[in-house]
PDB file with one MODEL, atoms N, CA, C and O in Angstrom:
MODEL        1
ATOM      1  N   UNK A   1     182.834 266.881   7.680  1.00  0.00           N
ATOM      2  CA  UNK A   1     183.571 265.665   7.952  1.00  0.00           C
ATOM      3  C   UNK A   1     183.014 265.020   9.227  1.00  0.00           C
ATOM      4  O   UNK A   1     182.964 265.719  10.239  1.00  0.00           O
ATOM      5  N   UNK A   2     182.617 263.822   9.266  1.00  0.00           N
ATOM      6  CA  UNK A   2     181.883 263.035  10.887  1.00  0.00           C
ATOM      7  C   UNK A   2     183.133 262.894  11.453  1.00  0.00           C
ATOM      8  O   UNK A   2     184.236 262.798  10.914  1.00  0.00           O
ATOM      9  N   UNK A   3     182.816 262.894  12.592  1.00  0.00           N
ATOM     10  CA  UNK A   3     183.857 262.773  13.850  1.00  0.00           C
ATOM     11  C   UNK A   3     184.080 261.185  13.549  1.00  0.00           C
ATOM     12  O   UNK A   3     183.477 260.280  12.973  1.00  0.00           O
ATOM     13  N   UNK A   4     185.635 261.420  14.474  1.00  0.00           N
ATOM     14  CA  UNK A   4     186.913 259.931  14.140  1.00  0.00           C
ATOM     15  C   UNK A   4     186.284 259.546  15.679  1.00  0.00           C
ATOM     16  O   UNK A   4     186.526 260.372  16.559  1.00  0.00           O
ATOM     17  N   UNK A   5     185.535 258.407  16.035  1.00  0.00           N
ATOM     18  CA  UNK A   5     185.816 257.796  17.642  1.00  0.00           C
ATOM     19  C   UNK A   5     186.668 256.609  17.315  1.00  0.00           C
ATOM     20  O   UNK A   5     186.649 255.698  16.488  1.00  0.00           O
ATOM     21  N   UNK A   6     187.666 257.124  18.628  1.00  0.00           N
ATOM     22  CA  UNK A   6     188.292 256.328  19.467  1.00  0.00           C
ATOM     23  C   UNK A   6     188.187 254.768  19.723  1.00  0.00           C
ATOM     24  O   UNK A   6     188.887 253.764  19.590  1.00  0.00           O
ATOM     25  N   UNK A   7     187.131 255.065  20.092  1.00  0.00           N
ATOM     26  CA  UNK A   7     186.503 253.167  20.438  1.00  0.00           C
ATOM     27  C   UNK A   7     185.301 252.801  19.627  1.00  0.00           C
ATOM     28  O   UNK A   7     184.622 253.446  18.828  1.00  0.00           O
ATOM     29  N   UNK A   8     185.246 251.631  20.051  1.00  0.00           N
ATOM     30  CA  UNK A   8     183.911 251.146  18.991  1.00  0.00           C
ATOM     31  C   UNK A   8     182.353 251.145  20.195  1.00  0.00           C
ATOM     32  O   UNK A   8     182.218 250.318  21.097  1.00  0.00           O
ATOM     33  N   UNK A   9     181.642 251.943  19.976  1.00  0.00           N
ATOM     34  CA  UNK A   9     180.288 251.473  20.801  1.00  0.00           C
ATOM     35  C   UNK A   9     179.997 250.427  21.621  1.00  0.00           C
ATOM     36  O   UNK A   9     180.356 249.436  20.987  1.00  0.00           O
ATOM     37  N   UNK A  10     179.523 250.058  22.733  1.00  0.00           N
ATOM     38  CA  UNK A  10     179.090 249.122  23.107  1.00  0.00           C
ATOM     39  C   UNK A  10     178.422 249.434  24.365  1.00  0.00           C
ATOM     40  O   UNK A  10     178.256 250.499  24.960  1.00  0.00           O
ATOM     41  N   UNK A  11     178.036 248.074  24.650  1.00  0.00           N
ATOM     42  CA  UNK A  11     177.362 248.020  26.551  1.00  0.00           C
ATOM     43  C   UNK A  11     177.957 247.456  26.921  1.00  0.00           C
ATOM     44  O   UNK A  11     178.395 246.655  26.095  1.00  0.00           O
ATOM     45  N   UNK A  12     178.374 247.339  27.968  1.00  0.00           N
ATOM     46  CA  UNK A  12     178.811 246.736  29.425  1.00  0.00           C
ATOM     47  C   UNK A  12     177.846 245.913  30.485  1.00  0.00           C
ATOM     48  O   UNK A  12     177.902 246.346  31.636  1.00  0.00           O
ATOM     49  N   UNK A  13     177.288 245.198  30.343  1.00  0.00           N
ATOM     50  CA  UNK A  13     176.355 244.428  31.014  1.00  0.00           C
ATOM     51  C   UNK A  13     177.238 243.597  32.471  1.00  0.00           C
ATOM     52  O   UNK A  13     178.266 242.922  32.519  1.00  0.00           O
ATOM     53  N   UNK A  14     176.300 244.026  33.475  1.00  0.00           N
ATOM     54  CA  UNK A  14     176.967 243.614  34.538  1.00  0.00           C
ATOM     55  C   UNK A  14     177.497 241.913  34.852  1.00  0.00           C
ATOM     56  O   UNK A  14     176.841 241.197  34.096  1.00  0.00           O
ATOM     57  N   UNK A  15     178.281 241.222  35.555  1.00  0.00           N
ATOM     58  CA  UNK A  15     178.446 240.074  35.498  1.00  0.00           C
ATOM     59  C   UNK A  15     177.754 238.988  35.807  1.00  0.00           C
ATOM     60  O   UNK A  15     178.001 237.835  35.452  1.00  0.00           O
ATOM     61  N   UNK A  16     176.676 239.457  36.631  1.00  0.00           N
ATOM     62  CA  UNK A  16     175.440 238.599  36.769  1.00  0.00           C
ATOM     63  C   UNK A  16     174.598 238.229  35.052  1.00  0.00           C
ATOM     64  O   UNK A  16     174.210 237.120  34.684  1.00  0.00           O
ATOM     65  N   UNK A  17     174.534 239.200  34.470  1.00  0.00           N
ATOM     66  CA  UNK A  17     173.939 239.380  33.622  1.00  0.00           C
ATOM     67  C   UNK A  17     174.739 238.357  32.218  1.00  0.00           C
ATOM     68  O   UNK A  17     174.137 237.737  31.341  1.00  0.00           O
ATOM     69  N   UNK A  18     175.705 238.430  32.345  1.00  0.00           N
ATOM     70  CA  UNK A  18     176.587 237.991  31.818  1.00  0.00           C
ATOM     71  C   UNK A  18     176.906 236.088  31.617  1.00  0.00           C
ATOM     72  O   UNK A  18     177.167 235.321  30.690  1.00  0.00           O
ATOM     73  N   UNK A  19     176.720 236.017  32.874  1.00  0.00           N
ATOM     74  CA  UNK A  19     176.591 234.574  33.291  1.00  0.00           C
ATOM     75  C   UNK A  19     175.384 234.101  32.959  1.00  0.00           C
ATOM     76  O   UNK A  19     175.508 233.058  32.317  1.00  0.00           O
ATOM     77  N   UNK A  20     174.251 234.423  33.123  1.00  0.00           N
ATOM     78  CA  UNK A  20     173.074 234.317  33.662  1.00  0.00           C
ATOM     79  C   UNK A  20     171.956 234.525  31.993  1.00  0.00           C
ATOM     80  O   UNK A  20     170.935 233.923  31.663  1.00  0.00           O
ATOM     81  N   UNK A  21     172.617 235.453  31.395  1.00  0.00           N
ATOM     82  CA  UNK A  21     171.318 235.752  30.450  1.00  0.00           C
ATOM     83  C   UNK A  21     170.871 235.049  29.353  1.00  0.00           C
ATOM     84  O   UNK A  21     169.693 234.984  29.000  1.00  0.00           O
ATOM     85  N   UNK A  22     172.042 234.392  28.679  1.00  0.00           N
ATOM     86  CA  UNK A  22     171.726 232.865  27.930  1.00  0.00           C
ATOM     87  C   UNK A  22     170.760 232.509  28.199  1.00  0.00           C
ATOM     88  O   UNK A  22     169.716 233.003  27.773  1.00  0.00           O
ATOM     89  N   UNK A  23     170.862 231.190  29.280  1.00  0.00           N
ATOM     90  CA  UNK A  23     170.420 230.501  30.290  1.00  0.00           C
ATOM     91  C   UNK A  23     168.933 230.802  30.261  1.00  0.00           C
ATOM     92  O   UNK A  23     168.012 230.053  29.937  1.00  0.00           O
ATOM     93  N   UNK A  24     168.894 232.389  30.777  1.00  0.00           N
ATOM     94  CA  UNK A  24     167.322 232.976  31.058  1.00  0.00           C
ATOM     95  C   UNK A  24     166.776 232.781  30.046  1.00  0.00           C
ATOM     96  O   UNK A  24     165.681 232.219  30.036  1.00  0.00           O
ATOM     97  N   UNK A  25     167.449 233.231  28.804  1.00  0.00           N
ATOM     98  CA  UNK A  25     166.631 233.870  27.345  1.00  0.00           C
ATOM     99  C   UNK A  25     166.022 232.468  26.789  1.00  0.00           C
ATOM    100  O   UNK A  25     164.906 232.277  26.306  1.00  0.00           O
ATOM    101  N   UNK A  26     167.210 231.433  27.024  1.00  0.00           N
ATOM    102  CA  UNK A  26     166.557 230.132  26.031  1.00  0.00           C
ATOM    103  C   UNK A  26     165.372 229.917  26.888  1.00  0.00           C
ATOM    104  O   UNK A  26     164.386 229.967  26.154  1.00  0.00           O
ATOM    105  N   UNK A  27     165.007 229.685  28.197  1.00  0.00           N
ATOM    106  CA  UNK A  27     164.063 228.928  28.980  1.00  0.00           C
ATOM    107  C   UNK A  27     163.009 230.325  28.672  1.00  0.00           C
ATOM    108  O   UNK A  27     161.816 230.155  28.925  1.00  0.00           O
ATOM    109  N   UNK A  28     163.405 231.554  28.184  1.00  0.00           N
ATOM    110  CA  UNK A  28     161.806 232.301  27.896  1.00  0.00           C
ATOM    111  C   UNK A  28     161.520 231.971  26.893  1.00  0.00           C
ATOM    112  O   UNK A  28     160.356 232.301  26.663  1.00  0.00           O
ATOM    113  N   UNK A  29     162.154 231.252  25.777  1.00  0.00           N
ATOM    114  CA  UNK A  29     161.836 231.177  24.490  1.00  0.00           C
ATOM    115  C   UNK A  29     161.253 229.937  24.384  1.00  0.00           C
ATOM    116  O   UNK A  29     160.700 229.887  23.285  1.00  0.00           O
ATOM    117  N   UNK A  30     161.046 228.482  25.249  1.00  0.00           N
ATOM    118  CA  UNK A  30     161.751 227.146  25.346  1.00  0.00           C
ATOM    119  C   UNK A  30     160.118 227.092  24.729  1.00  0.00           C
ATOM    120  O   UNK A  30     159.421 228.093  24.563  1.00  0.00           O
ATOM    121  N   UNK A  31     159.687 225.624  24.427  1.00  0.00           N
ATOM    122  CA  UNK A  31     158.158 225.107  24.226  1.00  0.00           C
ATOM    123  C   UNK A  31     157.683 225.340  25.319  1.00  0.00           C
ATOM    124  O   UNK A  31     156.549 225.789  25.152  1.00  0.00           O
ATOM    125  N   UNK A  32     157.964 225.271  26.457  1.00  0.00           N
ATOM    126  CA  UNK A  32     157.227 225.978  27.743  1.00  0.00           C
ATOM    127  C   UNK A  32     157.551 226.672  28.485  1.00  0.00           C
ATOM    128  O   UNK A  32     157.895 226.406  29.637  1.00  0.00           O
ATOM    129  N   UNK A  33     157.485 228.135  27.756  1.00  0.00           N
ATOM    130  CA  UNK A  33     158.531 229.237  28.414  1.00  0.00           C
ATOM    131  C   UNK A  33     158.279 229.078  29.915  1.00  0.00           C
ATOM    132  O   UNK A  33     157.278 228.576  30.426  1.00  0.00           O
ATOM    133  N   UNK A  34     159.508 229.663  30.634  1.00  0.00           N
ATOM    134  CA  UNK A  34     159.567 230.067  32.011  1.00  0.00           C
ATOM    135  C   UNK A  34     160.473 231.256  32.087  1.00  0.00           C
ATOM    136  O   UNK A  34     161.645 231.219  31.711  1.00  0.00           O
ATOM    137  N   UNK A  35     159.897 232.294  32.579  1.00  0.00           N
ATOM    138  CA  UNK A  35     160.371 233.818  32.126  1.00  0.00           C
ATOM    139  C   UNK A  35     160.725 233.785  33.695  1.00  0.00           C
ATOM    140  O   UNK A  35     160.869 234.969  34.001  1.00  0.00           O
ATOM    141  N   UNK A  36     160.895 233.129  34.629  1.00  0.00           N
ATOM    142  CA  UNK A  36     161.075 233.342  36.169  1.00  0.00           C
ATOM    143  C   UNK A  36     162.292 233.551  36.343  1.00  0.00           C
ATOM    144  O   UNK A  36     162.551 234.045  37.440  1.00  0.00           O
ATOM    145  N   UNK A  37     163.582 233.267  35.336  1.00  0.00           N
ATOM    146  CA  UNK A  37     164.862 233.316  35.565  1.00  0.00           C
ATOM    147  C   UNK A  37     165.175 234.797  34.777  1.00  0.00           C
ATOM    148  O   UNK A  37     166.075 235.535  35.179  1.00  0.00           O
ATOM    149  N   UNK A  38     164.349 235.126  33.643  1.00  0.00           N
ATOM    150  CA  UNK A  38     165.087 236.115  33.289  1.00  0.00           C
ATOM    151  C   UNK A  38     164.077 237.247  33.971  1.00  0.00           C
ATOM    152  O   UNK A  38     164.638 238.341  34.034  1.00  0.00           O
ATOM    153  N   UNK A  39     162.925 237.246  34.419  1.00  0.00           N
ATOM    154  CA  UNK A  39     163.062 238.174  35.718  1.00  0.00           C
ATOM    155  C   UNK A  39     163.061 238.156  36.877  1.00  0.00           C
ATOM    156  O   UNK A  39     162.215 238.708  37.581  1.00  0.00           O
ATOM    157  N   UNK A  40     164.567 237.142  37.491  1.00  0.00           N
ATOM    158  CA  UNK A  40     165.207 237.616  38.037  1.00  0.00           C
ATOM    159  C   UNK A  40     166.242 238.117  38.135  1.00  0.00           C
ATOM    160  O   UNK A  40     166.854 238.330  39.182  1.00  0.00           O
ATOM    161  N   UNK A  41     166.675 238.454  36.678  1.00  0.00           N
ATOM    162  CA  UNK A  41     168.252 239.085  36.532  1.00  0.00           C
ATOM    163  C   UNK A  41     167.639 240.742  36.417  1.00  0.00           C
ATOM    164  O   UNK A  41     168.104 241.830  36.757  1.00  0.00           O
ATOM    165  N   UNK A  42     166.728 240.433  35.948  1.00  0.00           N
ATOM    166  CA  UNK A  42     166.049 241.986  35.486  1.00  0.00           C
ATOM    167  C   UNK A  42     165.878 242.918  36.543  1.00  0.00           C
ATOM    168  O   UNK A  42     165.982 244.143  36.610  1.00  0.00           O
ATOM    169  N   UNK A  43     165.421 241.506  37.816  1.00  0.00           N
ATOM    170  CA  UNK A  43     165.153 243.231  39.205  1.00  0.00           C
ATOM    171  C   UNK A  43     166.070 242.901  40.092  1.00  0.00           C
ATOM    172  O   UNK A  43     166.010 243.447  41.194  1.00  0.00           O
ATOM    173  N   UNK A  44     167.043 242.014  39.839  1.00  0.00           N
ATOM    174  CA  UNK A  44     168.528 242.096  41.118  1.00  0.00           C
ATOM    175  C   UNK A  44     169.289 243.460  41.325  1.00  0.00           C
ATOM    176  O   UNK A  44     170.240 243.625  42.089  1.00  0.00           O
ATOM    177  N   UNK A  45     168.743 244.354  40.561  1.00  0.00           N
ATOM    178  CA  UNK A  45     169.424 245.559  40.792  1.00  0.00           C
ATOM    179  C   UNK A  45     170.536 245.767  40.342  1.00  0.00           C
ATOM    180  O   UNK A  45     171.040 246.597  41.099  1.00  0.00           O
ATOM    181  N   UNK A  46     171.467 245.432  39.300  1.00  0.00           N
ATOM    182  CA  UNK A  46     172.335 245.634  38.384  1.00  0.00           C
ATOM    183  C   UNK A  46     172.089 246.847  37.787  1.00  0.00           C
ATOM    184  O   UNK A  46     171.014 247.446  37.778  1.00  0.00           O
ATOM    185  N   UNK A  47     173.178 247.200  37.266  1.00  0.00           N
ATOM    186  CA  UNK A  47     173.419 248.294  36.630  1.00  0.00           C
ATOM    187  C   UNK A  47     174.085 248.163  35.302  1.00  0.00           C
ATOM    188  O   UNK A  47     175.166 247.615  35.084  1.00  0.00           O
ATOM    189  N   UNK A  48     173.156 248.841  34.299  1.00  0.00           N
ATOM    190  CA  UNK A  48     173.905 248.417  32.551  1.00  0.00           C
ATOM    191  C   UNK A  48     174.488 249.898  32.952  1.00  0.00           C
ATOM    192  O   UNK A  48     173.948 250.893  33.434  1.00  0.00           O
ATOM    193  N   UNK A  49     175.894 249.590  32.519  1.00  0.00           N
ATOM    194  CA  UNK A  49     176.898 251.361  31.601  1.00  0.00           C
ATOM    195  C   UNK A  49     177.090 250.772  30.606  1.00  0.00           C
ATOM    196  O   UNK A  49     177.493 249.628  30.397  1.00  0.00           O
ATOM    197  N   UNK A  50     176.597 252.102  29.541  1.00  0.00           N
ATOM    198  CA  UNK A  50     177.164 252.453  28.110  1.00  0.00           C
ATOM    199  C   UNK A  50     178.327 253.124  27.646  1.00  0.00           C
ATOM    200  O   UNK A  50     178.521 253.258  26.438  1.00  0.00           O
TER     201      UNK A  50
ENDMDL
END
């Protein structure tokens, strides 16, 4: 029988990250990416918990 969990899986992404990662992702994707915003969410030193 698989084990019953409690909760459903997820991440917790910090609140910088939160605000911020949209924003980053479209302008890396854009016709002229600029990846400068999403690494800077990447080395602000945040912390992901699972």
């Amino acid at each position: 029988m698989a084990p019953v969990f409690a909760a459903r899986p997820g991440l917790a992404l910090p609140q910088e990250w939160e605000e911020g990662l949209d924003d980053a992702l479209d302008a890396a994707v854009a016709d002229t990416p600029d990846t400068a915003p999403l690494r800077a969410l990447l080395v602000s030193g945040a912390t992901v918990s699972a």
